[in-house]
N, C-alpha and C positions, 0 to 999 in steps of 0.2 A: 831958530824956529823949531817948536816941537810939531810932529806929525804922531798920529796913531792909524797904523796901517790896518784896513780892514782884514784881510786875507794872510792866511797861513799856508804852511809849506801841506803842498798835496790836495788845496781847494782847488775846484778845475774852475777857470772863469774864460770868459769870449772877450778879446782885444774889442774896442769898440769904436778904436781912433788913430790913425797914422797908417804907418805901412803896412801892420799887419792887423787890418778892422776886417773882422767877421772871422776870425780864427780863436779857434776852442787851442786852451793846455791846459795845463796844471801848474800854481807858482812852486815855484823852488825857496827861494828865500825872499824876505824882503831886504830892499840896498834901497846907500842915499849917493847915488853915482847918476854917470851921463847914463843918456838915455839913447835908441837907436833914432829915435824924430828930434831929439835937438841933440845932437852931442857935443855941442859946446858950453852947455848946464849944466851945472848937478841937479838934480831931482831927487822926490822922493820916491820910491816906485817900485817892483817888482823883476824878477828872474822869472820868466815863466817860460817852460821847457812846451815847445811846439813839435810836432812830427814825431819821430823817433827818437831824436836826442839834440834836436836844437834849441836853444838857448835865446830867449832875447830878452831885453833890459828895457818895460815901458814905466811911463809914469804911474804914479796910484789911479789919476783918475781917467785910464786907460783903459781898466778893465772893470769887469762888471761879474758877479756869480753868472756862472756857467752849468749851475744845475738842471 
């Protein structure tokens, strides 16, 4: 299955679905790995660095521009 990821490394977007909905980051990379809401998928999805330096792994259609 091809995907084309919206979002590049250092676009800030807002989570919009799972455990972490209504939280602003910035992605890091984009992966085709598990995710933190199913992690027994692969998915297609993002790295997107939350807080200070944490890290979380959501689907693509997770997040949304955060401008």
């Amino acid at each position: 299955m091809s995907h084309s990821y919206r979002y590049r490394k250092g676009d800030r977007v807002i989570i919009t679905s799972g455990r972490y909905k209504g939280i602003r980051g910035v992605v890091e990379s984009a992966v085709y790995q598990r995710t933190v809401d199913r992690p027994n998928d692969y998915d297609a999805g993002y790295h997107v660095v939350i807080g200070k330096a944490q890290v979380v792994t959501v689907r693509w259609d997770q997040v949304e521009s955060g401008i």
